[in-house]
TORLUM-995508 format. One record per residue (C-alpha): x, y, z. Coordinates in steps of 0.05 Angstrom, whole numbers, padded with zeros to 5 digits. Example, Ala and Ser with C-alpha at 12.3 -4.5 7.8 and 13.67 -1.06 7.14 Angstrom:
00246,-00090,00156 .
00273,-00021,00143 .
This chain:
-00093,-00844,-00142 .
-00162,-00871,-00153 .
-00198,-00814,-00128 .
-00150,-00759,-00166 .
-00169,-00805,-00232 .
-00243,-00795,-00223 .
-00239,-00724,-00209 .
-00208,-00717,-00276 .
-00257,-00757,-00308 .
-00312,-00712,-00277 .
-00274,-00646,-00293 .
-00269,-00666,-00367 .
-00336,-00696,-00372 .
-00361,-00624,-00350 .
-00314,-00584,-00400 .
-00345,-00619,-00455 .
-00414,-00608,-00436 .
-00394,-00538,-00434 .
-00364,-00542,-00498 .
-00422,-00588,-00533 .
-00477,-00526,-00507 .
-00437,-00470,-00537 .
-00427,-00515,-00603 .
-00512,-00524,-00594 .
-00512,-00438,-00586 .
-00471,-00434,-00644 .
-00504,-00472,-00694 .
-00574,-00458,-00669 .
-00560,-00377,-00663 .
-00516,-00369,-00722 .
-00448,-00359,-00744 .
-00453,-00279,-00740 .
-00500,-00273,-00803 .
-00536,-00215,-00777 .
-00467,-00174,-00762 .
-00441,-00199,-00833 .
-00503,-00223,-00868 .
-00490,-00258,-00940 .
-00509,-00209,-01001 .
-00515,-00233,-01072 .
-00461,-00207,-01122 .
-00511,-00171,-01165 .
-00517,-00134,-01105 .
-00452,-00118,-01089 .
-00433,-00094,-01151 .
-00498,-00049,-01152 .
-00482,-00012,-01087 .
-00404,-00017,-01112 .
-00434,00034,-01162 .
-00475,00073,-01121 .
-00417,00089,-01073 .
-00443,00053,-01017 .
-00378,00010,-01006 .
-00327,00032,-00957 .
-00281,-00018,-00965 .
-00264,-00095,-00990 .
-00220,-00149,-00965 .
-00212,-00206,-01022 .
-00192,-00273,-00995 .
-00181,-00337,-01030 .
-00217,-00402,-00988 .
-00224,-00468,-01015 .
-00230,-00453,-01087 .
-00270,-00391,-01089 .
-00255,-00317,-01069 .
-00293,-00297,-00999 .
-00303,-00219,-01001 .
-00311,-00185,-00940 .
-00325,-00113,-00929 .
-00362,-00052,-00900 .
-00414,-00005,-00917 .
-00409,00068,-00909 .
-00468,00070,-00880 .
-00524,00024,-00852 .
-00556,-00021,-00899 .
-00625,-00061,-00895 .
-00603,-00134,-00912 .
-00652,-00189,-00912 .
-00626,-00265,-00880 .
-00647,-00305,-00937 .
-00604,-00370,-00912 .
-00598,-00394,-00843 .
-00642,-00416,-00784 .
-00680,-00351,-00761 .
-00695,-00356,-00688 .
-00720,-00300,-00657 .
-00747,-00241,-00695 .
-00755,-00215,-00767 .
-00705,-00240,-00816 .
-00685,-00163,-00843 .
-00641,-00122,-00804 .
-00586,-00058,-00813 .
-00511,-00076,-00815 .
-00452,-00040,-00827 .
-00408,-00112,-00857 .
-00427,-00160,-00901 .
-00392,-00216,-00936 .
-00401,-00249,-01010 .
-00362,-00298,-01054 .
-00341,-00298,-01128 .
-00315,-00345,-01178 .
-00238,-00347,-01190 .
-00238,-00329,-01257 .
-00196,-00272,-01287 .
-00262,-00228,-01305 .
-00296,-00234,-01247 .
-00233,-00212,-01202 .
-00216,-00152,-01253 .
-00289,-00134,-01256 .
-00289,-00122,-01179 .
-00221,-00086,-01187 .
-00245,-00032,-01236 .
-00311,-00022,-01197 .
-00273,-00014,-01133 .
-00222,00032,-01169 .
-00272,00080,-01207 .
-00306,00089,-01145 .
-00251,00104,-01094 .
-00267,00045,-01051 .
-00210,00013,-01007 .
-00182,-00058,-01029 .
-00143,-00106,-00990 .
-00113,-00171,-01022 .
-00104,-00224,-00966 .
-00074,-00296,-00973 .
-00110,-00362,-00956 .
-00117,-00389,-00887 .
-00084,-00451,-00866 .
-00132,-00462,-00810 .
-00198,-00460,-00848 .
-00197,-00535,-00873 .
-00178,-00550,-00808 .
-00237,-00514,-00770 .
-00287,-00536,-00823 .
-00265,-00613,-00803 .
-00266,-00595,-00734 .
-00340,-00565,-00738 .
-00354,-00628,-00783 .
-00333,-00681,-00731 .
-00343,-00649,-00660 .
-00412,-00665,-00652 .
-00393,-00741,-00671 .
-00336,-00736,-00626 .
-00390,-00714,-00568 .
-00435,-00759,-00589 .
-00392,-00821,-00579 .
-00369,-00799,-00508 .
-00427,-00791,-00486 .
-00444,-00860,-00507 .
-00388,-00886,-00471 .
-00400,-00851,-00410 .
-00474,-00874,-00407 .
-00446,-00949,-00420 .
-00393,-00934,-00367 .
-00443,-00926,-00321 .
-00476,-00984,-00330 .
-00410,-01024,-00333 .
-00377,-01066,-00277 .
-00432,-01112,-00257 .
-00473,-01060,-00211 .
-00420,-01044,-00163 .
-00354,-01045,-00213 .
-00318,-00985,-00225 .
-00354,-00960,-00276 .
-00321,-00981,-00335 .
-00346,-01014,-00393 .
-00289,-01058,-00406 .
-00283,-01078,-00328 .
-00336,-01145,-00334 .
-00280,-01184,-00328 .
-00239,-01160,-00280 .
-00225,-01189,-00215 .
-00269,-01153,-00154 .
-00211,-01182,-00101 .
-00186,-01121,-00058 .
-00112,-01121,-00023 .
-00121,-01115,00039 .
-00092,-01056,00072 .
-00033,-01078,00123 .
-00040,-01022,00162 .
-00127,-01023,00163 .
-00123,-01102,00178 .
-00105,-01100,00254 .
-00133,-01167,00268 .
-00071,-01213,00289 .
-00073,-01285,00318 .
-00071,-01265,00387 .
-00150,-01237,00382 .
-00170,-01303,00352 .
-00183,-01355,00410 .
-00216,-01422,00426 .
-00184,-01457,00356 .
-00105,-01460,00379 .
-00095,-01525,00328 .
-00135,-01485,00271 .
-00084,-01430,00286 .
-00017,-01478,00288 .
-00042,-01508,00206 .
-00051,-01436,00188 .
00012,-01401,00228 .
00052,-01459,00190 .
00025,-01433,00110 .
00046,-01361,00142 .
00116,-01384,00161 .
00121,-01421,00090 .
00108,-01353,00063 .
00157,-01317,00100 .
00214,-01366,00104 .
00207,-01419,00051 .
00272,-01439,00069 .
00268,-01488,00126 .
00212,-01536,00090 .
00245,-01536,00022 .
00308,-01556,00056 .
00264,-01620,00073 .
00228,-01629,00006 .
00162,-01603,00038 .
00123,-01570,-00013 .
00077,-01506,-00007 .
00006,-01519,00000 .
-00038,-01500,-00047 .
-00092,-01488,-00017 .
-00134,-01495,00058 .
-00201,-01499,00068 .
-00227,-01479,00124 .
-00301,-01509,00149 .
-00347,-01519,00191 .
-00413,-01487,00223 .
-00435,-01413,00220 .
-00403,-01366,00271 .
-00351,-01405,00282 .
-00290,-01356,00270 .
-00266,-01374,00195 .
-00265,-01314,00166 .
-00234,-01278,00231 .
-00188,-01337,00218 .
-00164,-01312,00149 .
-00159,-01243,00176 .
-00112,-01256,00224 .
-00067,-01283,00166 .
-00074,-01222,00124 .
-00046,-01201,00184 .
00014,-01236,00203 .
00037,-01254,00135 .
00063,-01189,00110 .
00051,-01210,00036 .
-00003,-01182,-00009 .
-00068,-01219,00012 .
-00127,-01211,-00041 .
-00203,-01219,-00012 .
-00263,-01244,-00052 .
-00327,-01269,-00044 .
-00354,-01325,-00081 .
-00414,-01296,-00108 .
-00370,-01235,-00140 .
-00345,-01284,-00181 .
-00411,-01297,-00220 .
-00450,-01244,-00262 .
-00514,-01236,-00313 .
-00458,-01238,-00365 .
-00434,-01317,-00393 .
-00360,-01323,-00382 .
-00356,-01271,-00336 .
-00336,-01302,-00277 .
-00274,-01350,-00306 .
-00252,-01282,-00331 .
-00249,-01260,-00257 .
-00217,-01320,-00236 .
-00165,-01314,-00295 .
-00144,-01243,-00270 .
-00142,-01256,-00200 .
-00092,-01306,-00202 .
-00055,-01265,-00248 .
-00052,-01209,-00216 .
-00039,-01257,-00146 .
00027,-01285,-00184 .
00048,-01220,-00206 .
00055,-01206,-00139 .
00073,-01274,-00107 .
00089,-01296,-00051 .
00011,-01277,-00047 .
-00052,-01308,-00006 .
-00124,-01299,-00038 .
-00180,-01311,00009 .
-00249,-01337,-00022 .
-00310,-01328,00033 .
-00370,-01373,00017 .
-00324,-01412,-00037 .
-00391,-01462,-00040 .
-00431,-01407,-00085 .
-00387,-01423,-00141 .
-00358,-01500,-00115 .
-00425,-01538,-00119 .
-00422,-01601,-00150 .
-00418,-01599,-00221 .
-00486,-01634,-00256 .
-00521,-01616,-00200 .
-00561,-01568,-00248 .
-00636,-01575,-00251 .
-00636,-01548,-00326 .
-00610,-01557,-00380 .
-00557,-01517,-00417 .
-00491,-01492,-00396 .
-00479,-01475,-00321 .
-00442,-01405,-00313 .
-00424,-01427,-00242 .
-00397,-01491,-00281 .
-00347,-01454,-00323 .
-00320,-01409,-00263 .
-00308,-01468,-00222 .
-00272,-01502,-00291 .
-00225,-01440,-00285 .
-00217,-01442,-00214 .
-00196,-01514,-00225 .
-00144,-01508,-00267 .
-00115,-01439,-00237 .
-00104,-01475,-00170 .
-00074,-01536,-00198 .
-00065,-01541,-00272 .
-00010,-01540,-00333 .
00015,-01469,-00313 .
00011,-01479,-00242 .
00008,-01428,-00180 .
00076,-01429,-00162 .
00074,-01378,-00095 .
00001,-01369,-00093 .
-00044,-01399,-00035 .
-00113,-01403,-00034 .
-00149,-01399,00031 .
-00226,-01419,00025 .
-00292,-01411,00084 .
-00358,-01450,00070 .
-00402,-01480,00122 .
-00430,-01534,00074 .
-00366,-01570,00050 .
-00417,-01626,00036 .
-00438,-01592,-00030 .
-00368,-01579,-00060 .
-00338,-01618,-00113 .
-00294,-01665,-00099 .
-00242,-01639,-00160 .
-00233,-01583,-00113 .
-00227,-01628,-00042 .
-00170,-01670,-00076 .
-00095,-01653,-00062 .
-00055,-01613,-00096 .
-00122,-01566,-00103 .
-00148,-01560,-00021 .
-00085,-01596,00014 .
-00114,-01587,00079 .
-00184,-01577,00105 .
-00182,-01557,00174 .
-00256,-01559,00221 .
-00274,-01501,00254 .
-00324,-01527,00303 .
-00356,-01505,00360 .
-00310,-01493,00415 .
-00309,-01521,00482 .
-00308,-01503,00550 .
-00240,-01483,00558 .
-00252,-01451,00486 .
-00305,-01408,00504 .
-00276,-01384,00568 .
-00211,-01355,00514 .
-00268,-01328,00474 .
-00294,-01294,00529 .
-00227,-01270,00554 .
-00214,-01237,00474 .
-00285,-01200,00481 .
-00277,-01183,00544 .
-00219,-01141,00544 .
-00255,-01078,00529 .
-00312,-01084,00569 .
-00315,-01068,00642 .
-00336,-01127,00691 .
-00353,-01136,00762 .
-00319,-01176,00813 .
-00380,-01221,00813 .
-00379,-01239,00735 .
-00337,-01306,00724 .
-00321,-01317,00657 .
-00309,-01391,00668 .
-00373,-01402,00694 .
-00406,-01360,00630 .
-00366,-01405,00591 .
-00396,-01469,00629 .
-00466,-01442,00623 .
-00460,-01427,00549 .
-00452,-01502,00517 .
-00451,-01501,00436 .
-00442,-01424,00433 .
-00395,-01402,00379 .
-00349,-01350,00379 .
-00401,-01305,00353 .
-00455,-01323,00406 .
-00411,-01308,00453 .
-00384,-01242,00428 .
-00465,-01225,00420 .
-00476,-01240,00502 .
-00427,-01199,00518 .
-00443,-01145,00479 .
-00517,-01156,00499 .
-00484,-01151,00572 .
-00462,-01080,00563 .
-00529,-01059,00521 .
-00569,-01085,00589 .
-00518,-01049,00635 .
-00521,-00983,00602 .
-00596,-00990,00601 .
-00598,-01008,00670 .
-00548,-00934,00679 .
-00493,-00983,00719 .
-00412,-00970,00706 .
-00404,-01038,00707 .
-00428,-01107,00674 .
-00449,-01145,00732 .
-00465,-01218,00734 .
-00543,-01206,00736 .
-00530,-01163,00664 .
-00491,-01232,00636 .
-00552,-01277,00656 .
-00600,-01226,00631 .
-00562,-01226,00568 .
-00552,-01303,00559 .
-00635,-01307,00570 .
-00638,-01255,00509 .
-00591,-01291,00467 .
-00629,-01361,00472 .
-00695,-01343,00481 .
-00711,-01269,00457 .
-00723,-01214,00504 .
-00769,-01222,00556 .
-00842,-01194,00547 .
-00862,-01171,00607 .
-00924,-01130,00586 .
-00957,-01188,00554 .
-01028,-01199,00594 .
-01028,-01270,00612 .
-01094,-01299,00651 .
-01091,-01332,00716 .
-01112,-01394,00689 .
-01057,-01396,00636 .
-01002,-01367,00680 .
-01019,-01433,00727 .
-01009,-01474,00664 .
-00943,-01448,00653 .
-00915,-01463,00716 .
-00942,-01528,00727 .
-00916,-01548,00656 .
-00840,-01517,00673 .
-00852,-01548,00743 .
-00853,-01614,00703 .
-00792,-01606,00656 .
-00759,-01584,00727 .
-00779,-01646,00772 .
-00755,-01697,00717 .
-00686,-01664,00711 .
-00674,-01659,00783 .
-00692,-01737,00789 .
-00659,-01753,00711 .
-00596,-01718,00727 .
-00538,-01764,00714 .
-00512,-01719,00645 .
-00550,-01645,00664 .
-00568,-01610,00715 .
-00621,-01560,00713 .
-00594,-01488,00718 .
-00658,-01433,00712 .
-00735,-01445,00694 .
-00773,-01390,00693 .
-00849,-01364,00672 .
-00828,-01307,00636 .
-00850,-01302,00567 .
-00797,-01288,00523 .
-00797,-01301,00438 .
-00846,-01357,00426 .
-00840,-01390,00496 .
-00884,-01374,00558 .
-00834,-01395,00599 .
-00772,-01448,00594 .
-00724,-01486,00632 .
-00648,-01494,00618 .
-00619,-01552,00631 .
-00528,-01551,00622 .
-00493,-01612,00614 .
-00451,-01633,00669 .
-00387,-01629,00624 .
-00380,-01624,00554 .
-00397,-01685,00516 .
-00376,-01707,00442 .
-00419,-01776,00454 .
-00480,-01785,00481 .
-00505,-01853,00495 .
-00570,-01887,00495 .
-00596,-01873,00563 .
-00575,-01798,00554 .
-00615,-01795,00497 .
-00674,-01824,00526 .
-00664,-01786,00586 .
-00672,-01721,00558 .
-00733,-01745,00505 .
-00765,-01762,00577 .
-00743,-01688,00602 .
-00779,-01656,00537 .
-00839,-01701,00551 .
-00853,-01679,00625 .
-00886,-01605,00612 .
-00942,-01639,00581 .
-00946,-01702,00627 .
-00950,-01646,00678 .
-01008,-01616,00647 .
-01048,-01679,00647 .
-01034,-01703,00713 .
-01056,-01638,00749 .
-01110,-01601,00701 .
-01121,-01663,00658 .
-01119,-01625,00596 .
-01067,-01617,00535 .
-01037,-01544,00513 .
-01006,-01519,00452 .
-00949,-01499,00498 .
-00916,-01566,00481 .
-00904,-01566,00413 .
-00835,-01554,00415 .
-00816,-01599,00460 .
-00844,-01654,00418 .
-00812,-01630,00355 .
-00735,-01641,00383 .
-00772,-01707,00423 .
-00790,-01738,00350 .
-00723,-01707,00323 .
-00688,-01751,00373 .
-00720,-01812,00379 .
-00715,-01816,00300 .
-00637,-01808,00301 .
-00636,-01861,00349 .
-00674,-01905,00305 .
-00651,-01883,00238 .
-00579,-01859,00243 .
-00543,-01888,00309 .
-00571,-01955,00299 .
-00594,-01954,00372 .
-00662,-02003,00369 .
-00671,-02068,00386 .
-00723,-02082,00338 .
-00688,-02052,00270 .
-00617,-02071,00291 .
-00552,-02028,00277 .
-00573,-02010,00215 .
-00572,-01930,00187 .
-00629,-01917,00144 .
-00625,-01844,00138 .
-00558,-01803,00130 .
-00543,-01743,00176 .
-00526,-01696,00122 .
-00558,-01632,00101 .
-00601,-01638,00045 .
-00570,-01620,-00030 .
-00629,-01623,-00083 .
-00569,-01629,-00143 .
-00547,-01692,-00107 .
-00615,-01724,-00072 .
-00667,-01700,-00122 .
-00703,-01766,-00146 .
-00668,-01816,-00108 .
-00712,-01857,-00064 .
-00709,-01879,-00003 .
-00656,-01942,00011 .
-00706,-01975,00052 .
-00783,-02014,00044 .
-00843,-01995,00057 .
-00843,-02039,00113 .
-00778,-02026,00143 .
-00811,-01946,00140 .
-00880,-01970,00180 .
-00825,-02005,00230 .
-00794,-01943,00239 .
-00851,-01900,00252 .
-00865,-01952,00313 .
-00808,-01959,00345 .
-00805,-01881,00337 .
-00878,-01885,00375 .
-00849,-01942,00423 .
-00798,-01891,00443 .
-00832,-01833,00459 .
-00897,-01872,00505 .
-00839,-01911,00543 .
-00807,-01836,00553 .
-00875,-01812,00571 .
-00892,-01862,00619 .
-00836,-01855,00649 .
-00840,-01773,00653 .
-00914,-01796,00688 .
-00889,-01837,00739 .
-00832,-01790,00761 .
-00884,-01734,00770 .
-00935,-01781,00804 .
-00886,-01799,00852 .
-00852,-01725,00872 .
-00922,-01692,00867 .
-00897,-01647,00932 .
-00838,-01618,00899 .
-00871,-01609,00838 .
-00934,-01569,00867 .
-00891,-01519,00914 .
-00834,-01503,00858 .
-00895,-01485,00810 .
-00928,-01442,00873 .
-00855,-01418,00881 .
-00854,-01403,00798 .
-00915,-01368,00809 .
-00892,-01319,00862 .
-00821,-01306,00843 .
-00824,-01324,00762 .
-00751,-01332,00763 .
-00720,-01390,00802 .
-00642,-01408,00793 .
-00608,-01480,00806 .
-00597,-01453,00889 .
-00666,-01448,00891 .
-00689,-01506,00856 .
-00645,-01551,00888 .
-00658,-01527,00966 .
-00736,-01527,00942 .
-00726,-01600,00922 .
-00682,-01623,00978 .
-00715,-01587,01030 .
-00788,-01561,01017 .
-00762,-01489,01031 .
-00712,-01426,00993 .
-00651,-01427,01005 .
-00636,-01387,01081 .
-00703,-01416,01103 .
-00726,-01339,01084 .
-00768,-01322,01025 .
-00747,-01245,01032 .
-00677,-01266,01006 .
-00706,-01276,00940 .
-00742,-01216,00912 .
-00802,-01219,00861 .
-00762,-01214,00791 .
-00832,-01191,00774 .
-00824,-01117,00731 .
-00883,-01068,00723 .
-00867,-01053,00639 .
-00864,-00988,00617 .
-00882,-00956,00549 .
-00845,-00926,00512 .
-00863,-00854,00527 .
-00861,-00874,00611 .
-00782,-00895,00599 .
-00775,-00837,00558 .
-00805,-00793,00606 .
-00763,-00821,00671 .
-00691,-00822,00634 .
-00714,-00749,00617 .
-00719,-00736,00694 .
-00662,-00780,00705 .
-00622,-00730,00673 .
-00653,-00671,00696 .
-00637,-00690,00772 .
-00563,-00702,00758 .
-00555,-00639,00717 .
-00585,-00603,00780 .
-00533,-00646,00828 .
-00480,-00624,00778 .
-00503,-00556,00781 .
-00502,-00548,00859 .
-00432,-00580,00861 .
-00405,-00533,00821 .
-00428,-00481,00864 .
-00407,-00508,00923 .
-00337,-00509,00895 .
-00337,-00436,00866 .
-00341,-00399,00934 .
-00284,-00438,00958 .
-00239,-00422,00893 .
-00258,-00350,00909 .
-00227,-00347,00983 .
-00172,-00378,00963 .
-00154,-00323,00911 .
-00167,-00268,00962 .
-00117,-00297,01016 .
């Protein structure tokens, strides 16, 4: 219907620029003046009397008597009035036209000329039309005028992006979705079963109301789902558009607010209207914290636009009037920021976490993504799911897409398990760099250093085990080690803290102890050190010294809410914290030193090993601890990763011949098979 509308719109938007140049013609060329040019009456009734005349037509119009007639023969007329164009103003004509006063002289005057010299008279009545067409000539460029002027505003209307009409600022952007578009259905979202169960209960209220009333339950209204990027919110409300088969509006937040004041509590007014129009209805708001924030959280002064939508949001979700039928389902990953008039019940009834999912989660993510995407027998997806901790559902949907991308480069049919690792290494760490030219000197640095991180979780390993290190630059890192947790934890204690501060710490002990220099290359690793030796201190209470006191909160910073407030703690207490924050990381780093000092064996060959191979996994790193030697007792069972790189035009140029040699295979197989078709037609 839309589309028919707007090509209506566009057909008569181009009649009437038709019509508006032929008015511009018409007025600029004349109105036929030089095939019936105006003549004075002196002149008329001189060439009445010299016979010129042929014949007359006398017409009354508006209060005077238009006389119309033609000449026996061509006459010279000059245009005296009107807009001459193009060429001389006299011409020949054969008509011309004049008017005369309605008196009773005048008109018996032209009678007796017209009589005494034979010339033809014809008495017509007045047109009806004429006032009309003189109006509509009056007002049709007006009329033109102010449509174009509408048009021009009606392209400029809707907020950039509306529909293009100028009374459309305040109308809601929410689109229905389209039941049979939306194939998204619970069974494709995995890893969040009890998110599913809060939200498969609002769909079931929807559907059959019924069973709860029966028990005084009343309808939510509203959920809120939250929780960290990625994590499968939205996916989460599509799956109820869905499976609850009533009309299900989607918005974002930041559609609701525009250049124009007032704008966006118009928006909210008409989507709820049009929501309870059509109730039982669900309207989904993505991002809900662009228009949420806390109100007075302004820097300036003067009245807050986002203030006044989230007013109307306010009192559509739970005020005088009421939603009665209506839910509002809401996403935001910084719930922290909303205002707590919209957290309260009645408004939000439910907030449900979507967090990370965990081991058992992943592996259902893994399944979902999975199904479309040919594997190997060798790819486990419970052991992708153990070596992925703190994915989301979107990490994990990018590995395994990443999978495929390095299969198909790699020309294989299948995704094999070497493709997943590839792709996990991608996915944390960028891809790997391969043509970077790296010195002796430095490449020694980097193996020694990711020797170190290596030794110290091999020894340290009572919450992770160490799973890859490797040399290969890849992103910012020359080289990194991954270390997996044994299970997945939702505490960690003191000692696993410290343990892994004294993991970060051993790349550069490593470089002191055996080239007695410091790098660069450990930057990082003292970054999330510091990080987590000052949560110990600050937020989990865990020093002697300062006690099991929090000094600094763990939320994310909100400058509405912490601009000018200073810190809850002295001066003093602050110097105290910077030294136990020191304390922690030399007692770490001592301890990093005296792990290395005393496996300096282990350390030296798995660097010599990191050096020949660049890749070593946990089989490797373990049998090279353990035994001094790779796993087998032969060195041949584990092949340089090592890759020459190829430019650009070198890949180019071998996928070129790729294809060349199997269009040639193709090509001989089908003429092996043609000489055998042909024999068996002649028998």
């Amino acid at each position: 219907m839309n589309k028919n509308n707007k090509g209506a719109k566009n057909a008569l938007y181009y009649i009437l620029v038709i019509l508006a140049m032929v008015m511009v013609v018409y007025f600029l060329f004349g109105d036929n003046k030089s095939a019936s040019p105006d003549v004075e009456y002196s002149t008329f009734t001189e060439q009445m009397q010299d016979g010129k005349i042929k014949n007359v037509k006398i017409q009354p119009s508006s209060g005077i008597y238009k006389i119309t007639g033609e000449y026996k023969e061509k006459q010279e007329v000059a245009n005296s009035g009107g807009l001459s164009i193009i060429g001389s103003t006299d011409s020949k004509t054969t008509h011309f036209t004049t008017i005369i006063l309605p008196n009773d002289s005048t008109l018996s005057q032209v009678t007796d000329l017209a009589k005494d010299n034979n010339v033809k008279t014809e008495i017509q009545e007045e047109s009806s039309s004429g006032m009309w067409v003189t109006l509509l000539i009056s007002f049709l460029p007006i009329l033109i005028m102010v449509f174009f002027f509408y048009m021009m505003i009606g392209q400029q209307g809707g907020g950039g992006g509306g529909n293009g009409r100028v009374m459309n600022f305040g109308k809601s952007k929410a689109k229905e979705a389209d039941k049979k578009a939306n194939r998204v259905r619970f069974s494709d979202v995995a890893g969040a079963e009890e998110e599913k169960q809060e939200l498969v209960e609002v769909v079931e209220f929807l559907k059959d109301p019924r069973r709860f009333v029966e028990l005084g339950a009343r309808i939510p209204a509203g959920v809120l789902l939250e929780g960290p990027p990625g994590t499968g919110k939205t996916l989460l409300a599509k799956a109820v558009a869905g499976e609850a088969g009533v009309p299900f509006y989607s918005i974002s937040g930041s559609d609701f607010v525009e250049m124009f004041v007032g704008v966006g509590a118009s928006r909210v007014r008409d989507l709820f209207e049009t929501a309870k129009k059509n109730a039982p209805a669900i309207i989904f708001i993505d991002e809900i914290d662009a228009v949420g924030r806390q109100r007075g959280a302004g820097m300036g002064g003067g009245h807050d636009e986002r203030e006044q939508t989230l007013n109307q949001l306010l009192v559509e979700m739970d005020g005088f009037d009421g939603n009665e039928g209506v839910i509002v389902v809401a996403a935001t990953n910084r719930s922290d920021v909303l205002d707590p008039a919209l957290l309260r019940p009645g408004r939000f009834d439910r907030q449900i976490l979507v967090g990370r999912p965990d081991v058992k989660g992943r592996e259902a993510i893994l399944r979902v993504h999975a199904r479309n995407k040919p594997l190997a027998d060798d790819v486990d997806l419970k052991v992708v799911a153990q070596q992925t901790p703190g994915f989301a559902g979107a990490d994990l949907e990018n590995v395994l897409n990443e999978a495929a991308l390095v299969a198909a480069r790699r020309n294989k049919k299948k995704i094999d398990a070497s493709d997943v690792d590839e792709a996990e290494d991608r996915v944390i760490a960028g891809p790997a760099k391969k043509d970077r030219v790296i010195s002796k000197h430095e490449r020694e640095m980097v193996a020694y250093h990711e020797a170190g991180h290596t030794i110290i979780g091999m020894v340290l390993n009572r919450a992770r085990v160490v799973h890859k290190v490797t040399i290969i630059p890849r992103g910012r890192a020359g080289g990194y080690m991954i270390a997996l947790p044994k299970e997945d934890q939702m505490l960690m204690s003191k000692d696993d803290m410290f343990e892994q501060i004294v993991g970060l710490l051993g790349g550069r002990t490593a470089e002191e102890i055996v080239f007695n220099a410091q790098t660069t290359g450990a930057s990082n690793d003292f970054e999330q050190a510091t990080g987590l030796a000052r949560s110990m201190v600050t937020e989990y209470g865990m020093s002697d010294k300062l006690g099991p006191v929090q000094y600094e909160g763990n939320h994310q910073v909100f400058v509405g809410r912490d601009y000018g407030q200073t810190k809850a703690y002295s001066e003093q207490v602050a110097f105290e914290i910077d030294q136990e924050v020191r304390n922690i990381l030399m007692q770490a780093h001592e301890k990093a030193r005296e792990i290395i000092e005393t496996h300096r064996e282990q350390h030296k060959l798995i660097a010599e090993k990191l050096l020949e191979f660049e890749t070593l996994d946990a089989k490797a790193i373990k049998s090279l601890f353990e035994t001094g030697q790779m796993p087998g007792g032969k060195d041949s069972l584990y092949p340089s990763e090592k890759a020459q790189a190829q430019t650009f035009e070198e890949a180019k140029r071998a996928l070129e011949e790729k294809d060349a040699e199997k269009q040639a295979e193709d090509k001989e197989d089908k003429d092996s098979i043609e000489p055998d078709n042909t024999s068996d037609n002649q028998e």
